[in-house]
VOLOMI-123563 format. One record per residue: residue in three letters; x, y, z of N, C-alpha, C, O in turn. Coordinates in steps of 0.1 Angstrom, whole numbers. Layout:
REM residues N
 resn  n_px  n_py  n_pz ca_px ca_py ca_pz  c_px  c_py  c_pz  o_px  o_py  o_pz
  ALA     X     Y     Z     X     Y     Z     X     Y     Z     X     Y     Z
...
REM end
This chain:
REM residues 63
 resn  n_px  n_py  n_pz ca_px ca_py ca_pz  c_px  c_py  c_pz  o_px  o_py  o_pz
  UNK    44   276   584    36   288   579    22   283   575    20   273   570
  UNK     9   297   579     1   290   576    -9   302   569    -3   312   568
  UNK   -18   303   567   -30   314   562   -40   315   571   -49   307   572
  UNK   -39   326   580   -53   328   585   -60   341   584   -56   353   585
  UNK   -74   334   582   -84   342   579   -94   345   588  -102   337   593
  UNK   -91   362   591  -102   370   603  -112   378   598  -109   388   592
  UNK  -123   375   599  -133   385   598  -137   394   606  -141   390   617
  UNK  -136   411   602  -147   422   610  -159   421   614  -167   421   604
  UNK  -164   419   625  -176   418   626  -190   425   624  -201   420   622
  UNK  -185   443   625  -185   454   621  -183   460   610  -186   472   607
  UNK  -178   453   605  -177   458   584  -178   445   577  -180   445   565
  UNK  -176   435   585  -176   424   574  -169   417   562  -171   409   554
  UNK  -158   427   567  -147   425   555  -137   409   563  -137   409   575
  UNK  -132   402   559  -123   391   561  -110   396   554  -110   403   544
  UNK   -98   392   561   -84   397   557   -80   383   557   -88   373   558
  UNK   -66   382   556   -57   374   547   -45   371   557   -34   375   552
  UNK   -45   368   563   -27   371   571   -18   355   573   -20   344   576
  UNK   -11   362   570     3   351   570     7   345   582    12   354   589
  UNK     8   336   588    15   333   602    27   320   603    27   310   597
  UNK    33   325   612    50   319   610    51   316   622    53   326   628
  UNK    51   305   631    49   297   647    66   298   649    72   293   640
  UNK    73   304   659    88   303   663    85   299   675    74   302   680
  UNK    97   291   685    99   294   698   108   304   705   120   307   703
  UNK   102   308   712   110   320   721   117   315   734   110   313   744
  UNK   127   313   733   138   304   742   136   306   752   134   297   760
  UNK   137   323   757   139   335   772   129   333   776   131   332   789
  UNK   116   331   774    99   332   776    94   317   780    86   314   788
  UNK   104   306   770   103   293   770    83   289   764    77   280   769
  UNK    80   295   758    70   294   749    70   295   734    81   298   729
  UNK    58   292   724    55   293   712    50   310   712    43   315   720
  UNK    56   315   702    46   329   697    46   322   681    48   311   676
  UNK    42   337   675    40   341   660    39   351   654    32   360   659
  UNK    46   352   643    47   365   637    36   364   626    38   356   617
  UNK    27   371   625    17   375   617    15   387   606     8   396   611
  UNK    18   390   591    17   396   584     8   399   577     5   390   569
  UNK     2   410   574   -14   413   566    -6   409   553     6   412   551
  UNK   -19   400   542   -14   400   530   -24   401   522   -22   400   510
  UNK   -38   404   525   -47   415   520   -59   409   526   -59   400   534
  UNK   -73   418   518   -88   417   519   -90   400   509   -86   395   499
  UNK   -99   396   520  -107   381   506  -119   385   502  -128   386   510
  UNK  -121   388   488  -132   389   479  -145   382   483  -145   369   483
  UNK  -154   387   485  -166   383   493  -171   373   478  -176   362   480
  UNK  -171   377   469  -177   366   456  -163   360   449  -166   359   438
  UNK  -155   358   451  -143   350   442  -138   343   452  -135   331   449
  UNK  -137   346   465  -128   337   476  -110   345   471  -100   340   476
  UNK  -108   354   462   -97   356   462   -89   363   473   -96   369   482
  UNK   -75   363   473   -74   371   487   -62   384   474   -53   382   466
  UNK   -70   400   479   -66   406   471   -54   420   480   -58   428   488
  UNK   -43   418   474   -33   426   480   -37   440   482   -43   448   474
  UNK   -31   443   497   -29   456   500   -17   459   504    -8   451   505
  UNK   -17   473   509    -4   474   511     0   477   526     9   485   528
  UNK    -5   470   535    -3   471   548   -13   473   555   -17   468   565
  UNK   -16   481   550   -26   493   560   -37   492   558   -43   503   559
  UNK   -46   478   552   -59   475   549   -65   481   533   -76   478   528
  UNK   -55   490   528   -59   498   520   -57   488   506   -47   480   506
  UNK   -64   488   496   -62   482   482   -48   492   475   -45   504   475
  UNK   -43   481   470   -30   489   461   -36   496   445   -44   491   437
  UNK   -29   506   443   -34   512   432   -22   509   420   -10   511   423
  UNK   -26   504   407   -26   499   398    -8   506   393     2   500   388
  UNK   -10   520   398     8   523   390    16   522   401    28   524   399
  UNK    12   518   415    18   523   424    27   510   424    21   499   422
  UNK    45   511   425    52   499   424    57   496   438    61   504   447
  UNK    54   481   437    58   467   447    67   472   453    73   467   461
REM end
């Protein structure tokens, strides 16, 4: 498992995503499953949770 980080070139925002390398037996190659795990803060370097859909999570809304 590893962290990679894509930047918009067009908005400029950088995201956060998770990636998990499996082999696919039937195909006889490598893929990867890749999961959003938020926006990275352009002054902290933090990587800040959303909830899927690029969107920031709001503060009452539960996990």
């Amino acid at each position: 498992m590893g962290i990679v980080y894509q930047t918009d070139k067009r908005s400029g925002i950088t995201h956060a995503y998770e990636s998990h390398a499996y082999w696919e037996k039937k195909k006889k190659k490598s893929s990867a499953h890749i999961t959003l795990i938020g926006r990275v803060d352009k002054e902290t370097g933090e990587i800040v949770p959303t909830d899927g859909r690029g969107r920031k999570r709001r503060r009452n809304d539960p996990e």
